[in-house]
C-alpha positions as CSV (number, residue, x, y, z in Angstrom):
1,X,0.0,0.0,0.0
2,X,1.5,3.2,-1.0
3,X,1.2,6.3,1.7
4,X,-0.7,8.9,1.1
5,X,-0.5,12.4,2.3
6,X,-1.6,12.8,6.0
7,X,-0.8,8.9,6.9
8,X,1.6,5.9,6.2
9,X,1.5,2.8,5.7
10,X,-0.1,2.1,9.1
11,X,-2.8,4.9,8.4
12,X,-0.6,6.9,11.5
13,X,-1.1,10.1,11.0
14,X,2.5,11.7,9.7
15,X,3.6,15.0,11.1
16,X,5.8,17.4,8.6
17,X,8.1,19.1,10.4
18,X,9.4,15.4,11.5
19,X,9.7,14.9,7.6
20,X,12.8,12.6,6.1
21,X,15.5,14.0,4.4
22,X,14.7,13.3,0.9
23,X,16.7,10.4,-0.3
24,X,19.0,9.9,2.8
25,X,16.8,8.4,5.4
26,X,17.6,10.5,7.8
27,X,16.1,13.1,10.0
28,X,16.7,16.8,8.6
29,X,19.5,18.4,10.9
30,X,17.7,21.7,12.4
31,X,19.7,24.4,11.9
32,X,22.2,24.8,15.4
33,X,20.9,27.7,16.9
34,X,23.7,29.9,17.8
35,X,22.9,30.1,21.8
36,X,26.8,30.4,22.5
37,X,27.7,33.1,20.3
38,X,24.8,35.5,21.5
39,X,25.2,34.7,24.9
40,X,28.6,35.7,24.5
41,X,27.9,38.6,22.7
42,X,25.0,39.8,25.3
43,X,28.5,39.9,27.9
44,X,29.8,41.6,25.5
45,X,27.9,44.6,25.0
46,X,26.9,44.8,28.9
47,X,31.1,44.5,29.6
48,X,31.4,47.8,27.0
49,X,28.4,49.3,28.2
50,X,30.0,49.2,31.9
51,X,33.4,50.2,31.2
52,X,32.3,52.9,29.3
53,X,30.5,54.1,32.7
54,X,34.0,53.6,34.6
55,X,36.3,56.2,35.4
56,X,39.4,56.0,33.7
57,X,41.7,58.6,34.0
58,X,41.6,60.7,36.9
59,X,43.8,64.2,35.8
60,X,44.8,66.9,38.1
61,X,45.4,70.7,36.8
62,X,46.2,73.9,38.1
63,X,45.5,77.3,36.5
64,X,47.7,79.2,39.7
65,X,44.7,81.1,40.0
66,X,42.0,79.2,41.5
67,X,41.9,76.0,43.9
68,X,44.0,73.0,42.2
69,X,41.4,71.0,39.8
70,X,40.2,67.4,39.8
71,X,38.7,65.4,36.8
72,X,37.7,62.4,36.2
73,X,37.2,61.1,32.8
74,X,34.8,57.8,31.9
75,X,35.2,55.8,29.3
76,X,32.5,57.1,27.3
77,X,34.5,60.4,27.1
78,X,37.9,58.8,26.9
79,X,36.8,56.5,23.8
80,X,33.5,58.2,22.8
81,X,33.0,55.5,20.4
82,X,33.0,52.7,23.3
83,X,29.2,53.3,24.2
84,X,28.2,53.1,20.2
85,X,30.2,49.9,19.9
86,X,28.0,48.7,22.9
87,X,24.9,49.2,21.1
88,X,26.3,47.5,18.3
89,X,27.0,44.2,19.6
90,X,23.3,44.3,21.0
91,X,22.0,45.1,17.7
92,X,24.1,42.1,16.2
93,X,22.3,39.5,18.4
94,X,18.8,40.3,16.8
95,X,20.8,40.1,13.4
96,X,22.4,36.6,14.4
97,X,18.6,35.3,14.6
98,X,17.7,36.9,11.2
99,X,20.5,35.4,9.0
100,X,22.1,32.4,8.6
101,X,24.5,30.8,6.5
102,X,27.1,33.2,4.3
103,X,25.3,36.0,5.3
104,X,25.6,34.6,9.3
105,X,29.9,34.0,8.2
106,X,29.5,38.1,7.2
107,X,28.5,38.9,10.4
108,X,30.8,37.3,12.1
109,X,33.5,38.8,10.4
110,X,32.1,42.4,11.3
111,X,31.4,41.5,14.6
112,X,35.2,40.6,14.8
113,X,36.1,43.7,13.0
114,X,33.8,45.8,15.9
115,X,35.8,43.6,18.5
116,X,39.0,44.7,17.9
117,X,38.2,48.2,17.2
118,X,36.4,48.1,20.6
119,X,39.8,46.4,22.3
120,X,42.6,49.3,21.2
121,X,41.5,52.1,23.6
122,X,42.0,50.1,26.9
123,X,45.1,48.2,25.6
124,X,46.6,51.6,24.8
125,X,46.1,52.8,28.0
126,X,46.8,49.9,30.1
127,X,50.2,49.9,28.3
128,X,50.6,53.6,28.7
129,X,51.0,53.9,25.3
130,X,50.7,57.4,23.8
131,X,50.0,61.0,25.7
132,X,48.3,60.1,28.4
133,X,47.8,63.7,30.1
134,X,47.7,65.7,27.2
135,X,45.2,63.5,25.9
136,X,43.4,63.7,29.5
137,X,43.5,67.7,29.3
138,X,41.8,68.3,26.2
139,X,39.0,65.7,26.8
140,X,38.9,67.7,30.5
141,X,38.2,70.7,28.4
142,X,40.9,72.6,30.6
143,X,41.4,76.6,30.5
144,X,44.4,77.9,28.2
145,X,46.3,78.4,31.5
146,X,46.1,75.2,32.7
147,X,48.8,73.3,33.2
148,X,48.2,69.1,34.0
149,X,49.9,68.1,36.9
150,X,49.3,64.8,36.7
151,X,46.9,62.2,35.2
152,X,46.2,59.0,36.6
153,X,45.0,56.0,35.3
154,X,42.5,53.0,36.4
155,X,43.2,49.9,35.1
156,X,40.1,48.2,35.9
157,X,37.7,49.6,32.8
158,X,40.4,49.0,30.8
159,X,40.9,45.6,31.2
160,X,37.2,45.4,31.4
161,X,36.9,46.6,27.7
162,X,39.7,44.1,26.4
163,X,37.9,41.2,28.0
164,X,34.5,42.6,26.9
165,X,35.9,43.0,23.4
166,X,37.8,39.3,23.2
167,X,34.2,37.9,24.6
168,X,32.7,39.5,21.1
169,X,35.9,38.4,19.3
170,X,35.4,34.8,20.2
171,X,31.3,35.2,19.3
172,X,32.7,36.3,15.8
173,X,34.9,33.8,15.1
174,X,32.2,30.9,16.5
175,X,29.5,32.6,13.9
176,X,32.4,32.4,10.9
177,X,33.0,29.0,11.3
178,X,30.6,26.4,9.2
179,X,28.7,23.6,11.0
180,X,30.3,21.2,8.5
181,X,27.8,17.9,6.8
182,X,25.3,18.7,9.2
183,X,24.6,22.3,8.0
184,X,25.3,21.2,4.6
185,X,22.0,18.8,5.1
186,X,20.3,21.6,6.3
187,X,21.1,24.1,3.8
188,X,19.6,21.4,0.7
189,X,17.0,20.5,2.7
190,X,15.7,24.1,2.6
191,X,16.2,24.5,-0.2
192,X,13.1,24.5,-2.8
193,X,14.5,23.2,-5.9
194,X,16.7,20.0,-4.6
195,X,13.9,19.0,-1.5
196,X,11.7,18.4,-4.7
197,X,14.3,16.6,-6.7
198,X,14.7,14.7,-4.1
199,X,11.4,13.7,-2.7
200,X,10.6,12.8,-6.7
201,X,13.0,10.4,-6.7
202,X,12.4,9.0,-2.9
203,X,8.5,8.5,-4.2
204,X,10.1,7.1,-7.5
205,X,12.1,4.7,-5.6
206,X,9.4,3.5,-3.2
207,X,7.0,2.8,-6.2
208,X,10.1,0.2,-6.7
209,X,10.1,-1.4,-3.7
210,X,6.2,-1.3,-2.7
211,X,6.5,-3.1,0.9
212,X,9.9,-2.9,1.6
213,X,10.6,0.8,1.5
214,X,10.3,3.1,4.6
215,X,7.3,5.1,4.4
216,X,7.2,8.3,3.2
217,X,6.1,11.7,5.4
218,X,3.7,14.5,5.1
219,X,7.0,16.6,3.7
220,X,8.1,14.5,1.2
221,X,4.7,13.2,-0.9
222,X,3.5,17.1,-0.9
223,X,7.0,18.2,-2.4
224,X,6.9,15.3,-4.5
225,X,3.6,16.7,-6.3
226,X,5.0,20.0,-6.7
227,X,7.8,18.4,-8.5
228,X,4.9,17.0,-10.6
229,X,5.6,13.4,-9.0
230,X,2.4,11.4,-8.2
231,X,2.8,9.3,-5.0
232,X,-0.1,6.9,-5.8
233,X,1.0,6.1,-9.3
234,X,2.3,3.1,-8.6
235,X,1.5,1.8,-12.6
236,X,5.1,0.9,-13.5
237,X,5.4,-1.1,-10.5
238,X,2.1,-2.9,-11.5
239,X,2.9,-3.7,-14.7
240,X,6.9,-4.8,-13.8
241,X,5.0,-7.6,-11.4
242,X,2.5,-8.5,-13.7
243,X,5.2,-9.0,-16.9
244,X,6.9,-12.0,-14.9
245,X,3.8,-13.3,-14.2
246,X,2.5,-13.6,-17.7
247,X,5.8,-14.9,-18.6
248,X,5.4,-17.7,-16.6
249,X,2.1,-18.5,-18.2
């Protein structure tokens, strides 16, 4: 007895999203979802978010006129780009959701990109590298006479930012990678044109092997008549059994 839509063999009712890979045998893999890299990007953003709410220089000026001056400088003014970036990585976790595949690689790649842009301010200053309190005065929009007596630094936001910035780094690098044969399976299982080549020719073979082929789901037999493939012709197979048979007579 040849399935029809809705039932097998058995007349059990067949659900389609439990459909057969077409030709394989095998159970469609679902695409992975990528819990890891958005959870990872989530720290990300909040790590960012926080530094960027940290003090992290602390500069001292005098203009020898007034009372010696103190200010402190978050990260949002040291690297006004930091709280931006933040928002970025949030808006890339409702974009992980919304693409896959390439496009999914792509992101990744920008996200990395973001990542490292994100990581230079607080590596710069946690190795003291370039003008620390001249850089401090300006951003402390200082009078003319002025002068910076010192300018200290907090290491704490810093590091913050580089390991907020190495969590995204890592999120990228997990969304570039491929999920190998299993999201190769996927990706020609969704797609249109070989899901109905191959449920034509998994209904083709069945007809050939009425009673000893696996029955065929919901899925399959409805992509199968889009491909212009009649489940219940099973004429061929009738007339291959009843050749033999005459034969004999």
């Amino acid at each position: 007895m040849t399935a029809t839509p809705g039932e097998d063999d058995t007349g059990r009712s067949v659900d389609a999203t439990d459909a057969d890979v077409p030709g394989t045998g095998a159970t469609p893999a679902p695409t992975a979802k990528p819990i890891v890299p958005v959870v990872l990007l989530a720290l990300a953003a909040a790590g960012l978010w926080a530094s960027s709410r940290m003090t992290w220089v602390t500069v001292h000026s005098a203009d020898g006129l007034t009372e010696p001056r103190t200010d402190d400088l978050n990260g949002g003014v040291w690297f006004g780009a930091l709280t931006p970036l933040a928002l970025v990585l949030v808006a890339s976790i409702a974009a992980v959701f919304a693409v896959k595949g390439v496009l999914r690689q792509l992101l990744g790649v920008v996200i990395s990109v973001v990542a490292a842009a994100a990581a230079v301010p607080g590596f710069a200053l946690a190795v003291g590298a370039g003008r620390t309190a001249e850089r401090a005065g300006t951003l402390a929009e200082l009078p003319v006479r002025a002068v910076v007596s010192s300018a200290e630094t907090h290491l704490a936001p810093a590091i913050l930012s580089i390991f907020a910035a190495s969590l995204a780094l890592a999120a990228g690098i997990l969304l570039t990678r491929r999920h190998g044969e299993r999201a190769e399976v996927s990706d020609r299982y969704d797609n249109p044109v070989f899901r109905k080549a191959d449920a034509s020719a998994a209904v083709s073979k069945q007809n050939t092997e009425t009673g000893t082929a696996a029955p065929l789901s919901d899925r399959v037999l409805w992509d199968a008549l889009d491909a212009g493939t009649d489940p219940t012709d099973t004429s061929d197979t009738a007339g291959a059994d009843q050749r033999p048979a005459e034969g004999n007579k």
